[in-house]
Each structure stands twice: as C-alpha cells, then as structure tokens.
C-alpha positions as CSV (number, residue, x, y, z in Angstrom):
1,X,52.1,124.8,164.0
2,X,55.4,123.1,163.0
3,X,53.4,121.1,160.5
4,X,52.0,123.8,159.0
5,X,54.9,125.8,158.5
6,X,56.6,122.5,157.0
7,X,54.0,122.2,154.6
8,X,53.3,125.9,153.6
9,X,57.1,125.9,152.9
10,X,56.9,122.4,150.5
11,X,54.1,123.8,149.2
12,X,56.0,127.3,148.2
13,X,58.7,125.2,146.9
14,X,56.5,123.3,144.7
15,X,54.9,126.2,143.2
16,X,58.1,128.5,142.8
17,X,60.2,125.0,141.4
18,X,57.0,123.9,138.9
19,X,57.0,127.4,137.5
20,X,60.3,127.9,136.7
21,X,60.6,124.5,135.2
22,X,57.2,125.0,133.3
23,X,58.9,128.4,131.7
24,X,61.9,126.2,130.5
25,X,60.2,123.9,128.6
26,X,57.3,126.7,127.0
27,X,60.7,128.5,125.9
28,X,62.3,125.4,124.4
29,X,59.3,123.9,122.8
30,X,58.8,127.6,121.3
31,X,62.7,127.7,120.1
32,X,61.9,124.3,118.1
33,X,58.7,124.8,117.0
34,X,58.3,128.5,115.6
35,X,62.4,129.0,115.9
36,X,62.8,128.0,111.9
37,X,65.8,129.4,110.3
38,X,67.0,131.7,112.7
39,X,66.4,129.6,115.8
40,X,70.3,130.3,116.8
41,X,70.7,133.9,115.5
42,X,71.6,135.1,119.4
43,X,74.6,132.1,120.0
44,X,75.8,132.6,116.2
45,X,76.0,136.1,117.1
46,X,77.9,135.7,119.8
47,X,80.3,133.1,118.8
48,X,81.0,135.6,116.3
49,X,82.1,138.1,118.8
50,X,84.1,135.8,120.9
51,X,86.3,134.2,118.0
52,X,89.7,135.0,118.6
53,X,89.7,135.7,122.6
54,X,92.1,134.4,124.8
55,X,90.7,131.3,127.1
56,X,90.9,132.5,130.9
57,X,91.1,130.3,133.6
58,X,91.1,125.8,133.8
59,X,93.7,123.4,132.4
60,X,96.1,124.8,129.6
61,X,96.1,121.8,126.9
C-alpha cells in the first residue's frame, strides 16, 4: 500500500509539475511569436509608473 501511495503521489507530481511547466513555455513561445510590436506594452507600462520611487529594502550603494 506504501508503494502505491509513493507512486500515485510521483505520479501527481509529474502531472501538476509538466503542466505548469508546459503553460510557461505555450506563453513564451506565444509572446515571441505573435507578440510583434507591442510584445512588452505591460513592463513598459509599468516601468513607466515606477520611475522615480524610492528603492526599499537591500544594500544602499
């Protein structure tokens, strides 16, 4: 029975861990194929936002 738990569980974690990774690399390979000009609009957008904040928290240089 401990077997079968150990390999349900592998099993789970294979499934849950290839899907994930499988949605990663649809969204990536969608970004750089059919992205074209406005492929970063959302990260230009929002270092737009964020230009002239104050840094919080690590090393001060």
């Amino acid at each position: 029975m401990g077997a079968y738990i150990t390999d349900l569980t592998i099993v789970a974690l294979l499934i849950v861990g290839i899907t994930a990774l499988m949605g990663v690399i649809t969204n990536s390979f969608g970004e750089k194929v059919f992205g074209g000009k406005r492929r970063s609009e959302f990260v230009d957008e929002s270092a737009k936002y964020q230009t002239g904040w104050k840094t919080v928290g690590g090393k001060k240089n």
